[in-house]
N, CA, C and O atoms as CSV, one atom per row, in Angstrom:
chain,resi,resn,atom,element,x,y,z
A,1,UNK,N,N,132.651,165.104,138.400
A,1,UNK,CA,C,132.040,166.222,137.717
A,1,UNK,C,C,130.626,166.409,138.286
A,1,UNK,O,O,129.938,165.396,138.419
A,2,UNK,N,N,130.150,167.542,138.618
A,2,UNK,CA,C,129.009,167.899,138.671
A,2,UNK,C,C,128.262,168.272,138.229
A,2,UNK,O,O,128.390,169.340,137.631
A,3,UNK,N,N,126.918,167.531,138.276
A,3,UNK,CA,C,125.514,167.685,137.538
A,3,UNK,C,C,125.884,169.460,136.428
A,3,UNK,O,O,126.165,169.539,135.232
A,4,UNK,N,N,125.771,170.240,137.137
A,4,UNK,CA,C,126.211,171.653,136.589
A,4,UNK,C,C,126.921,170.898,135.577
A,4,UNK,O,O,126.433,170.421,134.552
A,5,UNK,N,N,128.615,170.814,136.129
A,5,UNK,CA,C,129.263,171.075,135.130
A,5,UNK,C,C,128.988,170.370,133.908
A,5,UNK,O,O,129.068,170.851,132.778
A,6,UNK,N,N,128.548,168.800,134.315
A,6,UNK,CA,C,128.533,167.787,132.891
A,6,UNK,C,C,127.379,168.608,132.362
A,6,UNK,O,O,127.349,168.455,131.141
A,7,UNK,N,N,126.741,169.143,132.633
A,7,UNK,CA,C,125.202,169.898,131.838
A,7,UNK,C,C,125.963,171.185,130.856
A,7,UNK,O,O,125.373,171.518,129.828
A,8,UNK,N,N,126.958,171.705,131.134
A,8,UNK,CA,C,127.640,172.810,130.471
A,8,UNK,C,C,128.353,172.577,129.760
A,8,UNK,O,O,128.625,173.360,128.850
A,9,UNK,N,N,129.156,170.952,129.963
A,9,UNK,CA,C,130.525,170.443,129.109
A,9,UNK,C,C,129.268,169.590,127.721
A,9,UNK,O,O,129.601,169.398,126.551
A,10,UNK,N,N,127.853,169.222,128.333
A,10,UNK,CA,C,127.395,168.663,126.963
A,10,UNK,C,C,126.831,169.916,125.866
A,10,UNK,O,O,126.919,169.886,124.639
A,11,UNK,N,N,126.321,170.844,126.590
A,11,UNK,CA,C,126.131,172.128,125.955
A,11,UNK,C,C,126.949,172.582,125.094
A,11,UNK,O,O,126.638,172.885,123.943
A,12,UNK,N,N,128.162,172.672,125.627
A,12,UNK,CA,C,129.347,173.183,124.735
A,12,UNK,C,C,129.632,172.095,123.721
A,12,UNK,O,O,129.834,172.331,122.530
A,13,UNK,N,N,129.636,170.895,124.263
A,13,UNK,CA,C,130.186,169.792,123.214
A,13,UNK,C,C,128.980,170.171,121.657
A,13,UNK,O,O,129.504,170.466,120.583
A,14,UNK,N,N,127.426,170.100,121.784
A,14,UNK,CA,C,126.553,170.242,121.443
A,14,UNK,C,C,126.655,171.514,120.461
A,14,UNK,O,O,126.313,171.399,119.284
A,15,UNK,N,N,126.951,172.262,120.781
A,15,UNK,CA,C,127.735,173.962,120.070
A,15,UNK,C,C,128.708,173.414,119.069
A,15,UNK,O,O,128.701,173.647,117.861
A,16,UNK,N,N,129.777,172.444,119.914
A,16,UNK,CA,C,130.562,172.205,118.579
A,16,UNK,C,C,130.497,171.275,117.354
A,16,UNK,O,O,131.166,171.229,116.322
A,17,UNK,N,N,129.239,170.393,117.922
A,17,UNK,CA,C,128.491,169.306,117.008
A,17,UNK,C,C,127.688,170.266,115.863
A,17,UNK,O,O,127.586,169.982,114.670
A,18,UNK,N,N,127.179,171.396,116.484
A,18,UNK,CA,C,126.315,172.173,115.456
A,18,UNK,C,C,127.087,172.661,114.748
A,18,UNK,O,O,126.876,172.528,113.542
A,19,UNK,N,N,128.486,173.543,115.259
A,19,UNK,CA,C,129.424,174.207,113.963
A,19,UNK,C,C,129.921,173.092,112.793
A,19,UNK,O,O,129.960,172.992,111.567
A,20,UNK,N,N,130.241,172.396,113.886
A,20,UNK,CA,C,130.725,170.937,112.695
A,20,UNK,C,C,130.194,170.562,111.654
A,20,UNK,O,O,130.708,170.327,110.561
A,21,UNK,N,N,128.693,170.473,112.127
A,21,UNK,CA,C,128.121,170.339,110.704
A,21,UNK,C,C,127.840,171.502,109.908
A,21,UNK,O,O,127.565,171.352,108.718
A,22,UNK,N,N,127.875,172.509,110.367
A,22,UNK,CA,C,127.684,173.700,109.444
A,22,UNK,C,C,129.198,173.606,108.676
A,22,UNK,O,O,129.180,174.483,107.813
A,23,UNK,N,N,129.865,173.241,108.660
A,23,UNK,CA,C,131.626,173.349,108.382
A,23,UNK,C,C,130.876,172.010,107.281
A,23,UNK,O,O,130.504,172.343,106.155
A,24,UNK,N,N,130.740,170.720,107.689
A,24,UNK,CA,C,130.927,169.912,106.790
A,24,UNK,C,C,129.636,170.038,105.665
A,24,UNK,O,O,129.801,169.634,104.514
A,25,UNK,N,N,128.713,170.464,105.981
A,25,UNK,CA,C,128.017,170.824,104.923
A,25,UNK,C,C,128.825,171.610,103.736
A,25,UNK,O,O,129.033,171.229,102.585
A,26,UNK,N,N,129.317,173.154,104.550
A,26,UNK,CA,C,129.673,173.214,103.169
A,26,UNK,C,C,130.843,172.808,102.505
A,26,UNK,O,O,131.099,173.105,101.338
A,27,UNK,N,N,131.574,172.110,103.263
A,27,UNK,CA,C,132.623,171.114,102.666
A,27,UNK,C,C,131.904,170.293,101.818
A,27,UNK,O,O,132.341,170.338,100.668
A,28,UNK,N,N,131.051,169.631,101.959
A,28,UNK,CA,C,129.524,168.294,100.861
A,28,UNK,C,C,130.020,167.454,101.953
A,28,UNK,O,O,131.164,167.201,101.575
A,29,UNK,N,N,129.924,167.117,102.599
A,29,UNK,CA,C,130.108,166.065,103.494
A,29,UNK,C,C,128.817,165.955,104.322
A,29,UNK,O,O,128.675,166.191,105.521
A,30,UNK,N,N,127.895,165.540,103.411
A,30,UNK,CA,C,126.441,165.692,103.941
A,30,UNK,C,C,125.749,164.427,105.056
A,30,UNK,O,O,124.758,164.478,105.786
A,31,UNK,N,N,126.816,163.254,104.791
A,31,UNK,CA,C,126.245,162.796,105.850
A,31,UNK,C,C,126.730,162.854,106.854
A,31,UNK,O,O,126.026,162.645,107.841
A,32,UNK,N,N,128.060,163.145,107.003
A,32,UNK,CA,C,128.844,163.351,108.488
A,32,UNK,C,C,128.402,164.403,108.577
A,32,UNK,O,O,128.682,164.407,109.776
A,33,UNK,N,N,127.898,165.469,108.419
A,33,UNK,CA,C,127.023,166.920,108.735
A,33,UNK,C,C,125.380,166.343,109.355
A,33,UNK,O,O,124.692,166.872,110.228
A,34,UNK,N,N,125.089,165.082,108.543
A,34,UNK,CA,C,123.599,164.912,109.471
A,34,UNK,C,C,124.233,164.222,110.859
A,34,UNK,O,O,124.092,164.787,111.944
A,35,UNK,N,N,124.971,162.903,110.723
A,35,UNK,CA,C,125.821,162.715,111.971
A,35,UNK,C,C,125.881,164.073,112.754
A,35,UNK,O,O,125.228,164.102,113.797
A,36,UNK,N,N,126.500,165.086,112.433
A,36,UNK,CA,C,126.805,165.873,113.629
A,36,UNK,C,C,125.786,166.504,114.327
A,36,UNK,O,O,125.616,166.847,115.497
A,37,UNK,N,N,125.072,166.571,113.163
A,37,UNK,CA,C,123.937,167.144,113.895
A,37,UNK,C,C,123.073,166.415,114.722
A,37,UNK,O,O,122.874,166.780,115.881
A,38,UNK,N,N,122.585,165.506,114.284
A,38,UNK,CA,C,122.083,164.329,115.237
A,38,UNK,C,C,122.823,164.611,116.738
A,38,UNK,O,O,122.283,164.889,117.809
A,39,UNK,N,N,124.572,164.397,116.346
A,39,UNK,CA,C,125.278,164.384,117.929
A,39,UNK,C,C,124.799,165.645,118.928
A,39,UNK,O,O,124.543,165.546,120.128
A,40,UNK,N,N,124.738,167.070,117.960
A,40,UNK,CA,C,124.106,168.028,118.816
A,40,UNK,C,C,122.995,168.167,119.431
A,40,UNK,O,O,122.885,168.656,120.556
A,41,UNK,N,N,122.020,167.717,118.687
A,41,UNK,CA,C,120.810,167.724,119.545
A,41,UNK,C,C,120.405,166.478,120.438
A,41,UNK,O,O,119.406,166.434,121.156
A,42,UNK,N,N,121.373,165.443,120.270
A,42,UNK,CA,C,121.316,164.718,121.495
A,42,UNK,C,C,121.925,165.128,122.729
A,42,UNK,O,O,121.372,164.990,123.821
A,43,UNK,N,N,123.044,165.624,122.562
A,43,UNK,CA,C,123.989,166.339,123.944
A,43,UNK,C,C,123.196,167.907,124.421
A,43,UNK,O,O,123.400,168.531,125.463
A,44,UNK,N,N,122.328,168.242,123.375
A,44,UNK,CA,C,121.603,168.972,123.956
A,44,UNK,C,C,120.264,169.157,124.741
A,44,UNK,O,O,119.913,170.016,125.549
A,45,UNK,N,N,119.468,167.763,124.091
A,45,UNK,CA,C,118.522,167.225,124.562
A,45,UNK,C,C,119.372,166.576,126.018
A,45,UNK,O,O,118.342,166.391,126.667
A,46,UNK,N,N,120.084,166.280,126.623
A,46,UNK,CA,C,120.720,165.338,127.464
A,46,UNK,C,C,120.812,166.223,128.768
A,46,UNK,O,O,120.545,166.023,129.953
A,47,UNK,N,N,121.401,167.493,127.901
A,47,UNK,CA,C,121.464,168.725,129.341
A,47,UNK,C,C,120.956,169.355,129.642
A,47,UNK,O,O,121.227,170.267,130.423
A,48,UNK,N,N,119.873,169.062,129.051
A,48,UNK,CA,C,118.539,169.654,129.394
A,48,UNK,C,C,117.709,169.003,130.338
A,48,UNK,O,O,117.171,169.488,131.333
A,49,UNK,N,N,117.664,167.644,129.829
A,49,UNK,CA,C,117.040,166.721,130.957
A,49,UNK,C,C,117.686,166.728,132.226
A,49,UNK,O,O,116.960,166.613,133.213
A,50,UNK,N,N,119.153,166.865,132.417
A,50,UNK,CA,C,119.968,167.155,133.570
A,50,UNK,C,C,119.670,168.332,134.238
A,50,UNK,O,O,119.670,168.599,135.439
A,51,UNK,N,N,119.439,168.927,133.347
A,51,UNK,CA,C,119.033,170.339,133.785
A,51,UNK,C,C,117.762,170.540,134.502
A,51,UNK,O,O,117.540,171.460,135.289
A,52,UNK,N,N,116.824,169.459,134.113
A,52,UNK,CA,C,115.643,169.039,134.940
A,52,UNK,C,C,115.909,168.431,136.410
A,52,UNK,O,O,115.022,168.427,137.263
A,53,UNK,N,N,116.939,168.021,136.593
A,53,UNK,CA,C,116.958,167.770,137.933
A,53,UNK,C,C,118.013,165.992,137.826
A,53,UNK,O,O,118.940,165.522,138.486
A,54,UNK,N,N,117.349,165.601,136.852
A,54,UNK,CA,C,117.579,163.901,136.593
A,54,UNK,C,C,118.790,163.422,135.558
A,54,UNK,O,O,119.316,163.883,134.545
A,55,UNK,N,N,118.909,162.447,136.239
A,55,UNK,CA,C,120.289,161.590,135.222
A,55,UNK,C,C,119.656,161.403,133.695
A,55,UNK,O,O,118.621,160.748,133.573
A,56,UNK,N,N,120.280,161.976,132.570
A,56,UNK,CA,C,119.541,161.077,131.352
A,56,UNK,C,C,119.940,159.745,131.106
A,56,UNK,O,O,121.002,159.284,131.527
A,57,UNK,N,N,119.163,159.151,130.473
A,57,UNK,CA,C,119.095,157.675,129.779
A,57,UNK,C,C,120.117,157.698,129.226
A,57,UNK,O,O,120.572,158.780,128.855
A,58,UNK,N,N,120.988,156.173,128.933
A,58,UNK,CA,C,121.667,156.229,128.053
A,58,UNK,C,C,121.232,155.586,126.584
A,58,UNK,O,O,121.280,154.417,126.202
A,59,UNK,N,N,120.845,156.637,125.994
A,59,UNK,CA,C,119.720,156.220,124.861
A,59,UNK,C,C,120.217,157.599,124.090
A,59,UNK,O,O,120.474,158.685,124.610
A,60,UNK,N,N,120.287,157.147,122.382
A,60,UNK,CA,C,120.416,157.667,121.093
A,60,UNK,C,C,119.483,158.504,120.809
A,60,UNK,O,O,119.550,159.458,120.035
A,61,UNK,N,N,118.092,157.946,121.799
A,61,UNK,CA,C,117.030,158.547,120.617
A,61,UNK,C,C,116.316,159.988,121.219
A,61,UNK,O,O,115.594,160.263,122.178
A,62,UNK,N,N,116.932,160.725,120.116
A,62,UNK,CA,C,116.213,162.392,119.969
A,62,UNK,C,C,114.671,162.492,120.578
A,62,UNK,O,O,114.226,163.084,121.562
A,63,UNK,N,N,114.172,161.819,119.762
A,63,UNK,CA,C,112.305,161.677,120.318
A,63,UNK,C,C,112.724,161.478,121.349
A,63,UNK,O,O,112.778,162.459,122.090
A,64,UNK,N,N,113.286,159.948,121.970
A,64,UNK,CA,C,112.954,159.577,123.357
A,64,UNK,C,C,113.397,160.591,124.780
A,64,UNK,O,O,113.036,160.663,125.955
A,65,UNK,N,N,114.153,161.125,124.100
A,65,UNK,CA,C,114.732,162.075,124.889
A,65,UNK,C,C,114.104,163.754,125.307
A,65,UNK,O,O,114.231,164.451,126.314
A,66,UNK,N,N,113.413,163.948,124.022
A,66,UNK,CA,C,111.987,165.066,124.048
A,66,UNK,C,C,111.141,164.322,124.354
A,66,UNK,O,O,110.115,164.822,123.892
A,67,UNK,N,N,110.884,163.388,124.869
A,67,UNK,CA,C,109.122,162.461,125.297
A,67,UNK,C,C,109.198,162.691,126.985
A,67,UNK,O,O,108.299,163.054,127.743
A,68,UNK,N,N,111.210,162.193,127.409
A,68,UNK,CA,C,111.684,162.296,128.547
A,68,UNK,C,C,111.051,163.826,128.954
A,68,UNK,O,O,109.993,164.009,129.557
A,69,UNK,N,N,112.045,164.938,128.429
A,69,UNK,CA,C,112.105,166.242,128.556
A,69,UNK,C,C,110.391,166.713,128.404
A,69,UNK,O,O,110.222,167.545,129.296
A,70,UNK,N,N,109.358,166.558,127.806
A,70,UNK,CA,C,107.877,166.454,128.036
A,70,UNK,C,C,107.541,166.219,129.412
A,70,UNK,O,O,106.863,167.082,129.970
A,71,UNK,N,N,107.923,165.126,130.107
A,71,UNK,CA,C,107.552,165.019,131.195
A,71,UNK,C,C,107.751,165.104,132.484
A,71,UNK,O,O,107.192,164.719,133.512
A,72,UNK,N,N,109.327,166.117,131.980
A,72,UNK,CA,C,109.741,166.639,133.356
A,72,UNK,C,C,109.829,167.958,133.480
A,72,UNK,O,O,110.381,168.303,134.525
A,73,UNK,N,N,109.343,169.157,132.507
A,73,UNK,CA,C,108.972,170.398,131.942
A,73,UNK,C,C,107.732,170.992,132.916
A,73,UNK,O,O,106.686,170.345,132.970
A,74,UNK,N,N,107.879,172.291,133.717
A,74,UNK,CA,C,106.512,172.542,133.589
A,74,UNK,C,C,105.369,172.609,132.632
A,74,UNK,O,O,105.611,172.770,131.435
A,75,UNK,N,N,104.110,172.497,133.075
A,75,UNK,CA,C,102.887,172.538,132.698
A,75,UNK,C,C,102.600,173.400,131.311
A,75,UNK,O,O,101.997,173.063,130.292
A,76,UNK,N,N,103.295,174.702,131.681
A,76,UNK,CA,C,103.642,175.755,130.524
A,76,UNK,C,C,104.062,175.349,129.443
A,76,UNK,O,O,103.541,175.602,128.357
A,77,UNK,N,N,105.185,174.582,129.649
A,77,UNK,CA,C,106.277,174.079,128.647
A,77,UNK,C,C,105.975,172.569,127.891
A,77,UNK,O,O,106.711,172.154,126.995
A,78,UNK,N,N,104.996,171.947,128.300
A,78,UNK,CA,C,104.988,170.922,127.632
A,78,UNK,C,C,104.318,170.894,126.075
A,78,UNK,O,O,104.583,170.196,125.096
A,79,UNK,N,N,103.433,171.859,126.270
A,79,UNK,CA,C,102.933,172.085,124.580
A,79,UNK,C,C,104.020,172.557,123.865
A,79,UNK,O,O,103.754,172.860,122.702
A,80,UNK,N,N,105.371,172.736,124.281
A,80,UNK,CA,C,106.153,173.234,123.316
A,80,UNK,C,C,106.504,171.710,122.532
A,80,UNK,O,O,106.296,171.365,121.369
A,81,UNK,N,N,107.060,171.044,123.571
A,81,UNK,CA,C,108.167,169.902,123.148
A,81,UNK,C,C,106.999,169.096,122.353
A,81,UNK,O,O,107.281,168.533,121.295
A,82,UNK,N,N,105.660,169.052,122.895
A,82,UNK,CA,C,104.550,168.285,122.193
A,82,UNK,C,C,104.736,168.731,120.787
A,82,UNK,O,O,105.139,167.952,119.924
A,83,UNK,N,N,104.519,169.663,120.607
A,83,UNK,CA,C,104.374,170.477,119.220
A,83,UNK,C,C,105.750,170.079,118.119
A,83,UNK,O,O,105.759,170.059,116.888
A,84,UNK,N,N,106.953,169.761,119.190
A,84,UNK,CA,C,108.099,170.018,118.018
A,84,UNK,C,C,108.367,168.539,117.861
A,84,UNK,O,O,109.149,168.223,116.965
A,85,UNK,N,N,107.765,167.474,118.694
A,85,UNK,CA,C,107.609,166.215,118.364
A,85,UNK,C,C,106.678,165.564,117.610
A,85,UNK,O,O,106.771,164.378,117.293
A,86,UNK,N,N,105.457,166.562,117.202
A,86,UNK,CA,C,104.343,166.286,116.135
A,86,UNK,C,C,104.724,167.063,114.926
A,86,UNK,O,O,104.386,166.540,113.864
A,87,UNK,N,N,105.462,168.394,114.841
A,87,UNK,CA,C,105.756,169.156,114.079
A,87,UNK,C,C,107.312,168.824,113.193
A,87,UNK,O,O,107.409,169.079,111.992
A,88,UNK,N,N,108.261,168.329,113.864
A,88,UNK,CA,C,109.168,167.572,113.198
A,88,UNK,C,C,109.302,166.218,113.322
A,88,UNK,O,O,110.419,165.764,113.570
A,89,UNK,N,N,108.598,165.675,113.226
A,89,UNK,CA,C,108.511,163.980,113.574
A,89,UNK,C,C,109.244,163.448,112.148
A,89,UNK,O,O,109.908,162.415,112.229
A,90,UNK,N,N,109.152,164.030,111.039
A,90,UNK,CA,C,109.935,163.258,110.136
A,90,UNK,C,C,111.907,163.504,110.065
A,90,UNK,O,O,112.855,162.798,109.720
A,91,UNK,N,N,111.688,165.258,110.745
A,91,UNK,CA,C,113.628,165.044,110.961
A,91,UNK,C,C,113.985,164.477,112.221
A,91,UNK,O,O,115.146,164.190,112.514
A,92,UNK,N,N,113.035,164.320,112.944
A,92,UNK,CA,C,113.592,163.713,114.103
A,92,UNK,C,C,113.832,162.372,113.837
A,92,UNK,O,O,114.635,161.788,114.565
A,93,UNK,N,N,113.417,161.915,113.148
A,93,UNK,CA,C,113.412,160.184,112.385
A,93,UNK,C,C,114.698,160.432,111.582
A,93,UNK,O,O,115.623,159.645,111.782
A,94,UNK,N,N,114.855,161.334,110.782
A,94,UNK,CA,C,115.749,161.254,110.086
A,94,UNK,C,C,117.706,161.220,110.607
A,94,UNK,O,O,118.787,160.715,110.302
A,95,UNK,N,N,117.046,162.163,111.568
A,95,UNK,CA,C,118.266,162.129,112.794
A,95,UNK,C,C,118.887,160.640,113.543
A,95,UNK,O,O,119.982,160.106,113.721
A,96,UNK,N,N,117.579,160.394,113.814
A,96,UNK,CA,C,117.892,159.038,114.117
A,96,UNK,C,C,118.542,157.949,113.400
A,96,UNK,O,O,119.389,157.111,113.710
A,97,UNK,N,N,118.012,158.166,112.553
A,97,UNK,CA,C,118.247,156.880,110.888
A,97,UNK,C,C,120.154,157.220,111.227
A,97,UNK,O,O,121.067,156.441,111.500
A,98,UNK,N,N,120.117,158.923,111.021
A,98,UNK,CA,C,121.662,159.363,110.633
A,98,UNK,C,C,122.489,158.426,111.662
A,98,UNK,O,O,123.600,158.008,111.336
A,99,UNK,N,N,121.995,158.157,112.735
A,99,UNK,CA,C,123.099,158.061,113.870
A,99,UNK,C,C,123.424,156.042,113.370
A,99,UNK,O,O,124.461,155.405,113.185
A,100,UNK,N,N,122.211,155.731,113.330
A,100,UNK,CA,C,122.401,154.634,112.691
A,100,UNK,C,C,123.042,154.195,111.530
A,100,UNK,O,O,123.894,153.328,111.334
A,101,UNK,N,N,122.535,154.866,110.905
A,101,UNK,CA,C,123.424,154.616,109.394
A,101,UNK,C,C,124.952,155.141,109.025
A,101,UNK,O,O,125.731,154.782,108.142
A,102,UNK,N,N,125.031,155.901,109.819
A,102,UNK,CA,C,126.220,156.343,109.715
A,102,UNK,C,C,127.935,155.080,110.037
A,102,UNK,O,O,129.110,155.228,109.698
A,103,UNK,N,N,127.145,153.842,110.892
A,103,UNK,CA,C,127.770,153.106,111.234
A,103,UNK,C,C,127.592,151.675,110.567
A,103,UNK,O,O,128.495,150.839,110.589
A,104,UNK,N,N,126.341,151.457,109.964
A,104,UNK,CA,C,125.718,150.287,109.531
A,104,UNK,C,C,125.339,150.486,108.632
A,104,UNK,O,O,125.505,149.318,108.281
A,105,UNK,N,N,124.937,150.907,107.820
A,105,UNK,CA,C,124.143,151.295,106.375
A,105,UNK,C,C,124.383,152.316,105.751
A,105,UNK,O,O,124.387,153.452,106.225
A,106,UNK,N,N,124.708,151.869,104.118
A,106,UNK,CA,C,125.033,152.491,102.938
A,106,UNK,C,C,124.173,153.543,103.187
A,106,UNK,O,O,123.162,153.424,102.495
A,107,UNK,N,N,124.154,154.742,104.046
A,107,UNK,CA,C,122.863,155.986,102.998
A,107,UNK,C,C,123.577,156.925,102.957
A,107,UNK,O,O,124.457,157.025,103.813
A,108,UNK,N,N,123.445,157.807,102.060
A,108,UNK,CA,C,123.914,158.620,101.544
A,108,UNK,C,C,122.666,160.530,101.903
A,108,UNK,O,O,121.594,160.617,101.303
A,109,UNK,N,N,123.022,161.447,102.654
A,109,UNK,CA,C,122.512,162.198,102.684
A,109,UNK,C,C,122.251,163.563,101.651
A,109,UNK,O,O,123.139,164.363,101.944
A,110,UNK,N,N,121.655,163.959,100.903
A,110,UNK,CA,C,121.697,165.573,100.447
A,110,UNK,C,C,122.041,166.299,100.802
A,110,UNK,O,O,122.288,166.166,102.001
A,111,UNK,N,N,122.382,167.684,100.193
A,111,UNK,CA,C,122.561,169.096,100.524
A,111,UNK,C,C,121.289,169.574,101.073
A,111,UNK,O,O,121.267,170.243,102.106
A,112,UNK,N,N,120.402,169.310,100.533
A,112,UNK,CA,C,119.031,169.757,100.790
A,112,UNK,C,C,118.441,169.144,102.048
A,112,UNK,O,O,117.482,169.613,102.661
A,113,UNK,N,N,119.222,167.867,102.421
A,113,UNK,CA,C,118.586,167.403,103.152
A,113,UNK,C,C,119.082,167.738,105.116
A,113,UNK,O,O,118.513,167.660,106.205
A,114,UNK,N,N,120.920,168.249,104.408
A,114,UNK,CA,C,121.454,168.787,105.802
A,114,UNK,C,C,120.852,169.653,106.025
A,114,UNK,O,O,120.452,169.997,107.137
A,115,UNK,N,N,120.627,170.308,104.748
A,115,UNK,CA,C,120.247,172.040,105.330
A,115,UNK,C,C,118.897,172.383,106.053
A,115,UNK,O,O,118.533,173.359,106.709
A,116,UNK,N,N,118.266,171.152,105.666
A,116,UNK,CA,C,116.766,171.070,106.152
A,116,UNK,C,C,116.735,170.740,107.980
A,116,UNK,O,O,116.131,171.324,108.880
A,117,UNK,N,N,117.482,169.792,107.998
A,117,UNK,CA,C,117.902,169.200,109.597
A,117,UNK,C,C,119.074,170.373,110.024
A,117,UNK,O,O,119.497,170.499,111.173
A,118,UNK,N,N,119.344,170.890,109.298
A,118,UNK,CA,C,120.281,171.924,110.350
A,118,UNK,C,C,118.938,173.071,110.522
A,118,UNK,O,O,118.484,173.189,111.660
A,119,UNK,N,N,118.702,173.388,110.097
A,119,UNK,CA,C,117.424,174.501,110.340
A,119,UNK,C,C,116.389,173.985,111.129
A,119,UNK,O,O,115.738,174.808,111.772
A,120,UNK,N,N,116.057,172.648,111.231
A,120,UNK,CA,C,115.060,171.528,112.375
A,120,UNK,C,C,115.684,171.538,113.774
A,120,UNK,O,O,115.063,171.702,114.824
A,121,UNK,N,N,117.314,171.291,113.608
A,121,UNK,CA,C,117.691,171.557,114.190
A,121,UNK,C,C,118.097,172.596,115.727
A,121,UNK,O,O,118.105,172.444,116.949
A,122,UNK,N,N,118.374,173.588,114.795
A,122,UNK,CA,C,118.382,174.967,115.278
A,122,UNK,C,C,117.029,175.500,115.744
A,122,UNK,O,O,117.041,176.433,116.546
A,123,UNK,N,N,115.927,175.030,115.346
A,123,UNK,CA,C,114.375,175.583,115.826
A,123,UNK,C,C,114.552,174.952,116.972
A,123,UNK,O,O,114.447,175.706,117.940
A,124,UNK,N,N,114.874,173.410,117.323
A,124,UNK,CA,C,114.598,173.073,118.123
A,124,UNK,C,C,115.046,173.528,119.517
A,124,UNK,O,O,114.447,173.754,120.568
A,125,UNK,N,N,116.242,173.572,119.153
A,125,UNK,CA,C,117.372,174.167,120.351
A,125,UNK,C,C,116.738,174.998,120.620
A,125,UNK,O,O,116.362,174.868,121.785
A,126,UNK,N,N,116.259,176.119,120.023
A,126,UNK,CA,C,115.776,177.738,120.003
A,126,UNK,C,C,114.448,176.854,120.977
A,126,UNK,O,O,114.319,176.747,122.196
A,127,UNK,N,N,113.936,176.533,120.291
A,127,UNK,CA,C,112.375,176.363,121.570
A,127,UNK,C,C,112.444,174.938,122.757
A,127,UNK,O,O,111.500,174.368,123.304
A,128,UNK,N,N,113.238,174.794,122.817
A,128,UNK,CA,C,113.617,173.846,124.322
A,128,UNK,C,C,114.512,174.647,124.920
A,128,UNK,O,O,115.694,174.660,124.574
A,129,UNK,N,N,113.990,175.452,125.956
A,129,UNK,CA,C,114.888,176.222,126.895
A,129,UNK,C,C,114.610,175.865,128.077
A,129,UNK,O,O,115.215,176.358,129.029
């Protein structure tokens, strides 16, 4: 597979991580909805960095992956990812927690709390282009 294509097959995968959780939200399935979402903006954060030129890490973490994408961005673009890593620093944590807990630890997510990370979410995608 080529750089291209795996950058388009995580994109798309990433599309269907986001419907998913829009589906299991309103099913109440609030933490497999933060799970999914988490999964989207990692496969999207991923083809993006590919999209920079470079192999991504094989690493979970959302931040680490916008810290990556920070420093391979033009000059223009780095106050964005700066901003949405000071500006959502608590769903980006929370994302994280999800991917974790989802496998290891009892937590239990809100309605309030998908809907909050699906909308963190979706900003983000929207301003990492």
């Amino acid at each position: 597979m080529t750089r291209k294509e795996e950058e388009r097959h995580l994109l798309k995968r990433s599309k269907e991580f986001l419907e998913t959780a829009e589906y299991q939200t309103s099913k109440g399935f609030y933490d497999l909805a933060v799970f999914s979402l988490e999964q989207a903006l990692q496969l999207f954060l991923k083809s993006k960095v590919l999209a920079e030129g470079i192999d991504y890490p094989r690493t979970h973490s959302v931040r680490g992956l916008l810290e990556i994408l920070s420093d391979l961005v033009p000059e223009n673009k780095k106050p964005i990812i700066q901003s949405i890593l000071k500006n959502y620093l608590l769903e980006l944590g929370m994302l994280e927690d999800a991917y974790i807990t989802s496998r290891y630890v009892m937590r239990e997510f809100t309605k309030q709390e998908a809907e909050k990370l699906t909308t963190a979410v979706k900003e983000i995608m929207k301003n990492v282009t």
